[in-house]
C-alpha positions, 0 to 999 in steps of 0.5 A: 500464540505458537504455530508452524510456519513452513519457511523451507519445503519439509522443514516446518519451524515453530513461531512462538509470539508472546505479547506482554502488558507493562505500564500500559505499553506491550512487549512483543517477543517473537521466536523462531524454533528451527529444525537446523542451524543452517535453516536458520542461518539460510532464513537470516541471509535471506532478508528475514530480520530485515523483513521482520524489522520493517513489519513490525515497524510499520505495526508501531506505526499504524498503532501510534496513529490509531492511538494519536487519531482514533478512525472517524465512523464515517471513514474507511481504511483498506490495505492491499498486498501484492507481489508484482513480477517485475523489478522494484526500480521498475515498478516504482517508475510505474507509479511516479512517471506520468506517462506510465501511470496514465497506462494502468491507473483506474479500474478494468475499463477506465482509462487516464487521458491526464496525469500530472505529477510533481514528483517531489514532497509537496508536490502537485498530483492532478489525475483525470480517470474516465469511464466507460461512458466517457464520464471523467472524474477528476482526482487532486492530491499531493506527495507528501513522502518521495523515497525511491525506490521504497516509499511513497506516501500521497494525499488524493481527493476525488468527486468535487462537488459543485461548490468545490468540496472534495468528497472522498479524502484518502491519505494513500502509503506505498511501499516497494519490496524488492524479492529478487526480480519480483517486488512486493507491494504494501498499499494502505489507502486511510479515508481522512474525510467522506462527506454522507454522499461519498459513502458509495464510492468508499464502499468500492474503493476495494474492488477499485484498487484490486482491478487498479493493480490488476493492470498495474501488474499486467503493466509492469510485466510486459514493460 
């Protein structure tokens, strides 16, 4: 696969990607054509093998995880990026301190009257999300991965019904890029469980989330 990539206004580079099948593994090959030595040493100095590095990490990652738990058919995966204008350290308080989480967290119109963290791997997370009607949902889950300000992975189960059974399960992966003064947020919500009823909720876990960073943006903007 070849194409252009614009890294530098007027100066086009070619990305050439080959993929190569060897003993049923794959060999991945990326290269990088510039137009000019010091476009490539300005791109390198900026944090592109880096950045490369890690995405190409969390690839193997997703694709050891698939090939080790193949997706249920009642399940549903979503991944969301964002870029938030505001500093890494402070985007990630924004998703680990109770008190602020409890000023963004849901969707447009929903608000969080309780958050409850224990911010630590194995830690407890409790989250009562109300709605318009005055509705509360209340949200269980646990940290499973604490790592500031780069990462949190957490565990949430929403809905329960009225024997206690959790209906949507969601193993939730957060990671925090710094670009200067502005962060990039990776989120990959994987659904591990969804009872048949649970299926509408899954279905706009989209929409949720998009609104839910929306706020989470607006947030973090005027702190």
């Amino acid at each position: 696969m070849i194409y252009d990539v614009d890294f530098y206004r007027d100066h086009p580079a070619v990305e050439n990607i080959r993929l190569e099948e060897i003993g049923g593994r794959t060999r991945f090959t990326n290269t990088i054509v510039y137009e000019a030595l010091e476009f490539r040493d300005g791109h390198v100095a900026s944090g592109m093998e880096w950045g490369m590095n890690e995405t190409f990490g969390r690839l193997d990652e997703l694709l050891a995880d698939i090939a080790r738990d193949p997706q249920p058919a009642n399940t549903k995966d979503l991944v969301l990026d964002r870029v938030f204008d505001a500093p890494r350290d402070l985007v990630f308080r924004a998703w680990t301190d109770p008190k602020m989480v409890a000023r963004w967290w849901g969707p447009h119109h929903f608000d969080a009257p309780l958050v409850e963290f224990d911010v630590r791997a194995g830690g407890a997370i409790r989250i009562d999300m109300r709605a318009p009607d005055g509705t509360v949902l209340p949200m269980g889950g646990f940290f499973r991965e604490v790592t500031p300000p780069s990462k949190l992975v957490f565990t949430a189960r929403a809905m329960e019904d009225a024997d206690g059974n959790a209906q949507p399960e969601t193993l939730n992966t957060v990671t925090f890029t710094a670009y200067g003064n502005k962060t990039g947020v990776h989120l990959h919500v994987q659904g591990t469980h969804a009872a048949p009823g649970a299926q509408q909720a899954l279905a706009g876990m989209a929409e949720g989330w998009t609104q839910t960073l929306d706020k989470l943006a607006g947030f973090v903007k005027a702190a």
